[in-house]
C-alpha positions in Angstrom: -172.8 -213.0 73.0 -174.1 -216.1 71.4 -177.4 -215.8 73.2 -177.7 -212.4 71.5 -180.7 -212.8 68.5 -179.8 -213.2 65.4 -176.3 -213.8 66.0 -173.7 -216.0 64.1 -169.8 -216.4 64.3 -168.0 -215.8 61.4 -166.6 -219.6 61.4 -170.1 -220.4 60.5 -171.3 -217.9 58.1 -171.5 -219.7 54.3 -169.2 -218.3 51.7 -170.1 -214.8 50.0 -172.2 -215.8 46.5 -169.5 -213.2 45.1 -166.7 -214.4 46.2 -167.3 -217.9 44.8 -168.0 -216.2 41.2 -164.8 -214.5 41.4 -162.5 -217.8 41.9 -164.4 -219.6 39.5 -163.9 -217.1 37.0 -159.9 -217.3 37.9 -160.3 -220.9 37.9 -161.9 -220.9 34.4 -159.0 -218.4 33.1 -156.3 -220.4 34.2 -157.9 -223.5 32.4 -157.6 -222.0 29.5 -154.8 -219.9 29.6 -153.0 -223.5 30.4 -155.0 -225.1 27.1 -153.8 -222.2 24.9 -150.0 -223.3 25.8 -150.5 -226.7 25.5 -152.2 -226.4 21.8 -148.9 -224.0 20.9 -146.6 -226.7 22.2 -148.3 -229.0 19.9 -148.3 -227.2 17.4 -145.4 -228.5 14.5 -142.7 -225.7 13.9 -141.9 -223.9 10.6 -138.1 -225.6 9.0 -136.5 -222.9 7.2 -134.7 -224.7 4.3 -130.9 -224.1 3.6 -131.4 -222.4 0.7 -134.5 -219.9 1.7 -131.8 -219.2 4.9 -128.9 -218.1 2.6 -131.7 -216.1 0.1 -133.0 -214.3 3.1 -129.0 -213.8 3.8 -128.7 -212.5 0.8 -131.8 -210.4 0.9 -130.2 -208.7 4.3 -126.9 -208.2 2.8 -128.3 -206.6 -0.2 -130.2 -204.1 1.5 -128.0 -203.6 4.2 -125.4 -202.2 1.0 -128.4 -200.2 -0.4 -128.4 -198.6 2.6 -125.0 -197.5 2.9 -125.2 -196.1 -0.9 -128.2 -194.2 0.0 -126.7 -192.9 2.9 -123.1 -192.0 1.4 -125.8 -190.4 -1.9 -127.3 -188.2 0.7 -124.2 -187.3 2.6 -123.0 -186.5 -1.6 -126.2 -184.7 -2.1 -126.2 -182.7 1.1 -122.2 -181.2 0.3 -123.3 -180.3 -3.1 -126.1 -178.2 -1.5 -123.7 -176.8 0.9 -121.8 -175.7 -2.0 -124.4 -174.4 -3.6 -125.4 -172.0 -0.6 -121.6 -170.9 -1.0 -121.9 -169.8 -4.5 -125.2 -168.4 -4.0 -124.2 -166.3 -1.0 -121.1 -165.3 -3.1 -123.2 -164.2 -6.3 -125.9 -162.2 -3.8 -122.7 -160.2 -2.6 -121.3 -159.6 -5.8 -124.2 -158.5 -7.2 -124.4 -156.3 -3.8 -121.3 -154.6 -5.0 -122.5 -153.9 -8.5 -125.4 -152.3 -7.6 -123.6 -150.1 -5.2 -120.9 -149.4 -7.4 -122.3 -149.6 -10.9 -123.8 -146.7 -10.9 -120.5 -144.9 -10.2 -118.5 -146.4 -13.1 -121.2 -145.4 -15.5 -120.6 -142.0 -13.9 -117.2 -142.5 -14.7 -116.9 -144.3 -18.1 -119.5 -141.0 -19.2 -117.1 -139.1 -18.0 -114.1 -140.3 -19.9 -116.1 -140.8 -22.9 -117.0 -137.6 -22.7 -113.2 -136.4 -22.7 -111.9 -138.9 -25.5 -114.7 -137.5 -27.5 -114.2 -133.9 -26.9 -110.5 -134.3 -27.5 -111.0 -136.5 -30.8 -113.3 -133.5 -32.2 -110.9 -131.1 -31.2 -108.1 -133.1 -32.9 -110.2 -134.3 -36.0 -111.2 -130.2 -36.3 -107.2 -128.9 -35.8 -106.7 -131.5 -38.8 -109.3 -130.2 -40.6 -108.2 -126.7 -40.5 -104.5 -127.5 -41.2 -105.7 -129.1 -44.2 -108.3 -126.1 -45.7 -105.5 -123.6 -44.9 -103.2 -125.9 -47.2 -105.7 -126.3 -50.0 -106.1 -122.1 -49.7 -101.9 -121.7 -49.9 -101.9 -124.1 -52.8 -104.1 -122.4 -54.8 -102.8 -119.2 -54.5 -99.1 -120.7 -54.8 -100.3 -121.8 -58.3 -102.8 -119.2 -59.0 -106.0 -121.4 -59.4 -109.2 -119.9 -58.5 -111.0 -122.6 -58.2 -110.5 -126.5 -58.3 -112.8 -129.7 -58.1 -113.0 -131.8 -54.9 -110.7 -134.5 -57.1 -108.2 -131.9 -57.8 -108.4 -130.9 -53.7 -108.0 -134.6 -52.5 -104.6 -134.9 -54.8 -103.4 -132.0 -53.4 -104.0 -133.1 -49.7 -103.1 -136.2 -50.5 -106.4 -137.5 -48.9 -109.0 -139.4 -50.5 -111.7 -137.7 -52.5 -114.2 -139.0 -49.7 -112.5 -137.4 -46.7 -112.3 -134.1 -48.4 -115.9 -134.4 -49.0 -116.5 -135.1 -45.4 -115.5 -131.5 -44.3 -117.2 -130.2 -47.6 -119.5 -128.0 -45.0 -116.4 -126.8 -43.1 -114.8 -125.5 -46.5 -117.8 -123.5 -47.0 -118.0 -121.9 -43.4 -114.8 -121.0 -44.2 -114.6 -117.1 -45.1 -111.4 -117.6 -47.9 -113.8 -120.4 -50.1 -117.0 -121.2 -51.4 -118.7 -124.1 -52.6 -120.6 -123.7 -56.4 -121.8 -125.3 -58.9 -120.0 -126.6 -62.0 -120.7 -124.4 -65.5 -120.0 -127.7 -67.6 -121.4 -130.0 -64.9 -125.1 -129.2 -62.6 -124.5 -132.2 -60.3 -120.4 -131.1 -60.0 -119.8 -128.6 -57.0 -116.1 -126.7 -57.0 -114.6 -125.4 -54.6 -113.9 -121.5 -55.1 -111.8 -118.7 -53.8 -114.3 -116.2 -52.3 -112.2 -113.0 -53.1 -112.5 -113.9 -57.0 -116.2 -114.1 -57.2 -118.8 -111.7 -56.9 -122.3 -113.0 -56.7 -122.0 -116.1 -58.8 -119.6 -114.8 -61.1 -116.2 -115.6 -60.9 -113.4 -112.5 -61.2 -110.4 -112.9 -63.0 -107.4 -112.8 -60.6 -105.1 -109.9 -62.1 -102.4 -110.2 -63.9 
């Protein structure tokens, strides 16, 4: 095998050009990694005096208690808008209802209105007649053919102002009618119908 041309062992081959870059390289790192922790362990340490040590105690403390205000604030903050999500969910039904069942006591309320009102008139015009048919006995009780709106109130014992307020009722009414003062334009009387003719008045017999 040695005889062969050419041929070399191994034992006697030089070593690989890139093998002896790649340990000096390593070599050359290690130096310096090794430098690097020398120069830090030279290097002199910071002293922290007494006092900066309790200020930066301090310091710790304070914002450690910040932060348990600012998270008991936010635990506050976050019930109050669970509350709020309460009400506003209450308030969305209510509001629900009314504008289910608004509409219905409208309905309603109309509808009782509508009665009170009809019965009030009703009443109001029984009252009114009761008191015209008065006015009509007491002036044929007394034989008076005609008598002022004054004069009618005394009778009725009402105000002059609430017999004026059915002063277009009176005249509807077939046993009066309403005409004007002889002594008086602006006065208006209130006149038995059977004793006038036209505008004149008739004397009732004796």
């Amino acid at each position: 095998m040695a005889g062969v041309l050419g041929f070399q062992p191994a034992s006697e081959l030089c070593p690989s050009p890139s093998r002896d870059s790649e340990l000096e390289a390593l070599c050359s790192l290690q130096a310096e990694q090794l430098e690097r922790l020398q120069d830090h362990a030279n290097e002199p340490r910071a002293i922290i005096r007494p006092e900066e040590k309790q200020a930066l105690v301090q310091l710790l403390s304070d914002l450690g208690e910040q932060g348990k205000a600012q998270v008991k604030q936010i635990e506050k903050m976050v019930r109050e808008i669970d509350d709020l999500r309460k009400a506003l969910k209450e308030a969305e039904e209510d509001i629900e209802q009314i504008r289910l069942y608004f509409p219905k006591l409208i309905s309603e309320d109309r509808k009782r209105l509508t009665t009170l009102e009809q019965g009030s008139a009703l009443s109001d015009n029984a009252t009114v007649q009761g008191h015209i048919t008065k006015l009509y006995a007491h002036m044929e009780a007394i034989g008076r053919k005609q008598v002022s709106f004054l004069e009618a109130s005394k009778c009725l014992k009402l105000s002059k102002s609430r017999v004026l307020q059915f002063k277009a009722i009176i005249a509807l009414d077939d046993r009066f009618i309403i005409v004007q003062s002889e002594s008086h334009k602006q006065k208006r009387l209130i006149r038995l119908r059977k004793y006038c003719e036209g505008n004149r008045t008739v004397q009732p017999p004796n």
